[in-house]
C-alpha positions as CSV (number, residue, x, y, z in Angstrom):
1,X,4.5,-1.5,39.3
2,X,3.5,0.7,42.2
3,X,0.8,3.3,41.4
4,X,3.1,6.2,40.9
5,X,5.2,4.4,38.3
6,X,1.3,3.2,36.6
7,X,0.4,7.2,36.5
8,X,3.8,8.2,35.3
9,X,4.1,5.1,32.7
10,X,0.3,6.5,31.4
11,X,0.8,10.2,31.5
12,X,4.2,9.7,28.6
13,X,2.4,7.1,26.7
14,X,-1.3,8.4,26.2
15,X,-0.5,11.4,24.1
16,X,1.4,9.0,21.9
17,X,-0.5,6.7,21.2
18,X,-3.5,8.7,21.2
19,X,-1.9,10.8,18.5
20,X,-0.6,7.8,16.8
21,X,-3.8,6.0,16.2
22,X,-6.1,9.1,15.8
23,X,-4.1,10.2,12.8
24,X,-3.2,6.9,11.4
25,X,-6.8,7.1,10.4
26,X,-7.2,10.8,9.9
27,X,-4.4,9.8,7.2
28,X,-6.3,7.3,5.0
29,X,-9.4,9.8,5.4
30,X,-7.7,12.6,4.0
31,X,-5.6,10.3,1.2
32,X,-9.3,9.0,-0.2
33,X,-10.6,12.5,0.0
34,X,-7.8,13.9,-2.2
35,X,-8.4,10.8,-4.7
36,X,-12.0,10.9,-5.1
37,X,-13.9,9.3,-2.0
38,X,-15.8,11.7,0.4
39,X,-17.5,9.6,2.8
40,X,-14.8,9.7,5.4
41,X,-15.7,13.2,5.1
42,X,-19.1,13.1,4.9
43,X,-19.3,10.5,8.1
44,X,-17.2,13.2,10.1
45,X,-14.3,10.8,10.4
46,X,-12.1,13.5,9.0
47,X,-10.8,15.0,11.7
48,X,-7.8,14.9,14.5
49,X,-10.0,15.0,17.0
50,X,-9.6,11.4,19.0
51,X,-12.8,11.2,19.8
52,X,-14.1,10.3,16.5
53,X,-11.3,7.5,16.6
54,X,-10.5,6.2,19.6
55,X,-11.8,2.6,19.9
56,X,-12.3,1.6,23.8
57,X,-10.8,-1.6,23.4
58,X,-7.6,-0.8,20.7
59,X,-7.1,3.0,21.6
60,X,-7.2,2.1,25.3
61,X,-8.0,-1.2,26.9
62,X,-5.3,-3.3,24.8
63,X,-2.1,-0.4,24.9
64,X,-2.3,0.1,28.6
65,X,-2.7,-3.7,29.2
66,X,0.5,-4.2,27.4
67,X,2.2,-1.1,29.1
68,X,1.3,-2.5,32.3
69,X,2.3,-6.1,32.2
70,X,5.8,-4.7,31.0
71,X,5.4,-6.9,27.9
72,X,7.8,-5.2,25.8
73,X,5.7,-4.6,22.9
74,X,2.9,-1.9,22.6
75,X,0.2,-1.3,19.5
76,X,-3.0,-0.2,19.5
77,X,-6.0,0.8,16.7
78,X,-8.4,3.1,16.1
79,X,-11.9,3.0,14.4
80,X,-10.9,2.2,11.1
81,X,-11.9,4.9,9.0
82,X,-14.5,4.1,6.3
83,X,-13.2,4.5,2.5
84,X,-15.5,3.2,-0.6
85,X,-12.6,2.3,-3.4
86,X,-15.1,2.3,-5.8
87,X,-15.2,6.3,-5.9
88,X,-11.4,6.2,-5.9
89,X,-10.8,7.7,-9.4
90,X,-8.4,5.0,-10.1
91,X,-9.3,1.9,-7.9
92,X,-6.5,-0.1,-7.5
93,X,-3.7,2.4,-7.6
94,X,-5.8,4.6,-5.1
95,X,-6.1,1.9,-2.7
96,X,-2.7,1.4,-2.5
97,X,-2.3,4.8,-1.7
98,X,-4.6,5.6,0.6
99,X,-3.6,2.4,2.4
100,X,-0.2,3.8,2.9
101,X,-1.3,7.0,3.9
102,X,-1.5,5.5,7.2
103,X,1.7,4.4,7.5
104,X,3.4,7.3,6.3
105,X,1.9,9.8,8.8
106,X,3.5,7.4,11.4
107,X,7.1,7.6,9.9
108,X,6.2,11.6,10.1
109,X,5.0,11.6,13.4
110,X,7.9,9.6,14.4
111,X,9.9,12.1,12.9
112,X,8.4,14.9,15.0
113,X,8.4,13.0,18.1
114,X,12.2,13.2,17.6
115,X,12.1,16.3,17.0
116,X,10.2,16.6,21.0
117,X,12.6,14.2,22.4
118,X,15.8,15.9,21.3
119,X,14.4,19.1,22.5
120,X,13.8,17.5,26.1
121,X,17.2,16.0,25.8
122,X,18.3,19.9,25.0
123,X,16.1,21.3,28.1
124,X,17.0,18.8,30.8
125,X,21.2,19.7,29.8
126,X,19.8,23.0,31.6
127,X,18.2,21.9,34.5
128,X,14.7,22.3,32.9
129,X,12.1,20.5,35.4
130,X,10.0,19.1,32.3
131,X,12.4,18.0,30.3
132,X,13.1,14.7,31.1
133,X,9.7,13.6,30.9
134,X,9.4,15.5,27.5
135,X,11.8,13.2,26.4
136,X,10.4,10.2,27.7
137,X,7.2,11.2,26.0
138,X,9.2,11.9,22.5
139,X,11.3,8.5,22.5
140,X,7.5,7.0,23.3
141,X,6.4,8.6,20.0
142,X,9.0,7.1,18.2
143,X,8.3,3.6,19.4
144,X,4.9,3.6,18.9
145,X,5.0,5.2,15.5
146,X,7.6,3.0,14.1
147,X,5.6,-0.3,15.8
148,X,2.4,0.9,14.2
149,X,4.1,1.5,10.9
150,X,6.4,-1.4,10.5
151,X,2.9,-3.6,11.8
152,X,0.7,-2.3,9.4
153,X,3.4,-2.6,6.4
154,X,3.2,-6.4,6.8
155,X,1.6,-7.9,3.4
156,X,-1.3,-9.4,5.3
157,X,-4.8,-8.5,4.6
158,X,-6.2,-6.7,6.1
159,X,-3.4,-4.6,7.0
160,X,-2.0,-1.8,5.1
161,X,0.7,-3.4,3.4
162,X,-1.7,-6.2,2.2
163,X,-4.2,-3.2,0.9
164,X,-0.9,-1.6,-0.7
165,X,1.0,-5.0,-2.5
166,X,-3.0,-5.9,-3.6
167,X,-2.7,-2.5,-5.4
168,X,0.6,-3.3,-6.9
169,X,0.2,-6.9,-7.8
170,X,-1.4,-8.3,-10.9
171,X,-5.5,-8.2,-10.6
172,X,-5.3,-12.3,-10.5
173,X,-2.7,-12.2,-7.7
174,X,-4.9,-9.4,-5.9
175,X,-8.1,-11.7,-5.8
176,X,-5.9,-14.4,-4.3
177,X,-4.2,-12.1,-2.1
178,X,-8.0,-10.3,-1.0
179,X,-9.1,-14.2,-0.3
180,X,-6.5,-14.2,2.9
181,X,-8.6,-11.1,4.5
182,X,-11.3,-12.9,6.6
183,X,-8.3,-15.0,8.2
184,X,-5.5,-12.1,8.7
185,X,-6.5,-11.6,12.1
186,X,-6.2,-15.1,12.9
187,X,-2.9,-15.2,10.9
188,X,-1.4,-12.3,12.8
189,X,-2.4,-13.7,16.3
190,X,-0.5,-16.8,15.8
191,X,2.6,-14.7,14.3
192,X,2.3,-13.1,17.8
193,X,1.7,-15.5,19.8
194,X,4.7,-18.2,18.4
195,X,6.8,-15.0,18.3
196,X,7.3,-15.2,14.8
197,X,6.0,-11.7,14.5
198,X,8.5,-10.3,16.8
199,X,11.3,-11.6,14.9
200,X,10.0,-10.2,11.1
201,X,9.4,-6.5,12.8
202,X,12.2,-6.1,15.8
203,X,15.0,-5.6,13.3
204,X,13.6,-3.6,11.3
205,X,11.9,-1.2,14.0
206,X,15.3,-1.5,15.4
207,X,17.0,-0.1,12.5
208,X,15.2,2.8,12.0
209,X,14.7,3.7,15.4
210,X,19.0,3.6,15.3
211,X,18.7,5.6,12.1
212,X,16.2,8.6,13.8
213,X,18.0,8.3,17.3
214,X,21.5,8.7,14.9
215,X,19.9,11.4,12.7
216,X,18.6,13.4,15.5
217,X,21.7,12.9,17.9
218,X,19.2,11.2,20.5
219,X,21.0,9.1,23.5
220,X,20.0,5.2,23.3
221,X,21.3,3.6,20.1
């Protein structure tokens, strides 16, 4: 990549991503707040501004590495945001949801990046100057939504999904299933790297995306 296609590549994916990861967080903040746990609140975590979130090396280092070695996939993370279950009013079944609170605001952003893409799609049938790369920048917020989402739905601690099925699950299966969380990093690494992690979330992101893009009368699926 040239440095033109490097500033043009950044300037569609940063808002994106920044938005994606800032209130992936904001999310479970706000879910524990509304179920009895402050101290996201009180540790000024709930807000949208990326500030409080972005983490140098997830927000920023890792997403525009990817970006720029055209490796096909992009992700990213945030400062996780702090959440004491014990003040949930119901422990278990609040985890759960608070852990897919984060999730959930990526299937709505993902929704409303649609929303910005078809309207670039809309603009640039007019000869609107801006519109193309609106849409570039709206069919980025899909991807990167429905990557984060499908990602941190996996049933690995300590993702999401493994803070959601540890909710649902018998208390003796969510003691065994809490036991995998010091090694889930090292578990989703090697599904990475041996590609096995690519073939469990492609389809599926491929699906929806087909579903949105069909939904919203987007070009591309």
């Amino acid at each position: 990549m040239n440095l033109d296609q490097i500033v043009q590549a950044i300037s569609i994916w940063i808002l994106p991503v920044l938005f994606a990861v800032t209130l992936h967080e904001a999310a479970h903040g706000y879910a524990a707040k509304r179920l009895g746990d402050s101290t996201a609140q009180m540790l000024g975590r709930l807000s949208l501004n990326p500030l409080r979130h972005v983490d140098p090396v997830g927000t920023v280092l890792v997403p525009a590495t990817l970006l720029l070695l055209h490796t096909g996939f992009l992700f990213g993370w945030a400062k996780p945001v702090p959440v004491n279950f014990n003040n949930l009013r119901h422990p278990r079944r609040d985890m759960a949801l608070v852990a897919a609170a984060g999730p959930g605001a990526n299937l709505l952003m993902a929704l409303i990046w649609a929303l910005v893409a078809k309207l670039g799609v809309m603009l640039a049938a007019g000869g609107v100057g801006f519109a193309v790369p609106l849409a570039l920048m709206g069919e980025a917020g899909i991807a990167i939504n429905l990557v984060l989402m499908v990602l941190n739905l996996l049933p690995i601690p300590p993702l999401d999904g493994g803070r959601v099925l540890s909710g649902l699950v018998p208390p003796v299966w969510a003691n065994r299933l809490d036991r995998i969380e010091p090694y889930g990093l090292i578990i989703l690494v090697v599904l990475l790297v041996s590609n096995v992690l690519g073939q469990i979330i492609y389809p599926i992101i491929t699906w929806l995306s087909a579903i949105i893009y069909g939904v919203f009368g987007l070009p591309g699926f």
